[in-house]
C-alpha positions in Angstrom: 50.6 7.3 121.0 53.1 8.6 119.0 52.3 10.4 115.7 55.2 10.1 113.0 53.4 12.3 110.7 52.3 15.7 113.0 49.3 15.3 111.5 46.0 17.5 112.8 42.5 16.5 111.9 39.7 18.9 110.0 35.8 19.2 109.5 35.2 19.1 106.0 31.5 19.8 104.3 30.4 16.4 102.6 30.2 18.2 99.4 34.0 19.4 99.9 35.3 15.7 100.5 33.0 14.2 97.7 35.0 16.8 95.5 38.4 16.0 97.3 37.6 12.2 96.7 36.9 12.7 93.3 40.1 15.0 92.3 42.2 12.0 93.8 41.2 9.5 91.3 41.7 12.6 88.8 45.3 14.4 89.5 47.4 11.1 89.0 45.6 9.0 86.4 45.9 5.4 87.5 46.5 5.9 91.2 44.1 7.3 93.8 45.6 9.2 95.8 44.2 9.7 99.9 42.1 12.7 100.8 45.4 14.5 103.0 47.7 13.3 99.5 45.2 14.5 97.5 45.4 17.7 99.5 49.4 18.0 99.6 49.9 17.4 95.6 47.3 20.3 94.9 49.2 22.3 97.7 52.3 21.8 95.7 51.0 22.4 92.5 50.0 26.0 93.5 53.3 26.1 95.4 55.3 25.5 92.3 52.8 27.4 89.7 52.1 30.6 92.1 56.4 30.8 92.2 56.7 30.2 88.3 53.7 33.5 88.0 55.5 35.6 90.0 59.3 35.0 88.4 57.3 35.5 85.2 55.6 38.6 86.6 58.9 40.4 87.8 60.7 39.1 84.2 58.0 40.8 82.1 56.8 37.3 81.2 53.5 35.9 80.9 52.8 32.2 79.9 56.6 32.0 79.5 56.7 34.7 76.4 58.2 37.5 76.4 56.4 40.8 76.1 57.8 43.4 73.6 58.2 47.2 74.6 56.5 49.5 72.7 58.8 52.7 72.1 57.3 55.6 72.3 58.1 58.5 69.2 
């Protein structure tokens, strides 16, 4: 059988996939996403937020405002 998607199953605690059923009726309101969806959208929103914390980490930002120096007398 051919598998168009190189996808791999996992063993999930039921508590873990209640949650992950939950979140995709949550993280898109008005569409329920499927568990590996649900799973992929979160993966890229820490993808995209972790690389916006460090380019604000390395620019002296935090939350996107700039941090004043304090000179020294």
């Amino acid at each position: 059988m051919f598998d168009k998607y190189k996808s791999k199953s996992v063993t999930l605690r039921l508590t873990t996939h209640d949650n992950l059923y939950n979140l995709s009726k949550k993280v898109r309101p008005g569409d329920t996403l499927s568990i590996p969806r649900t799973i992929e959208y979160l993966k890229d929103f820490y993808d995209t937020n972790s690389s916006n914390s460090q380019s604000n980490a390395t620019k002296g930002n935090t939350n996107g405002i700039q941090k004043k120096e304090i000179s020294q007398s």
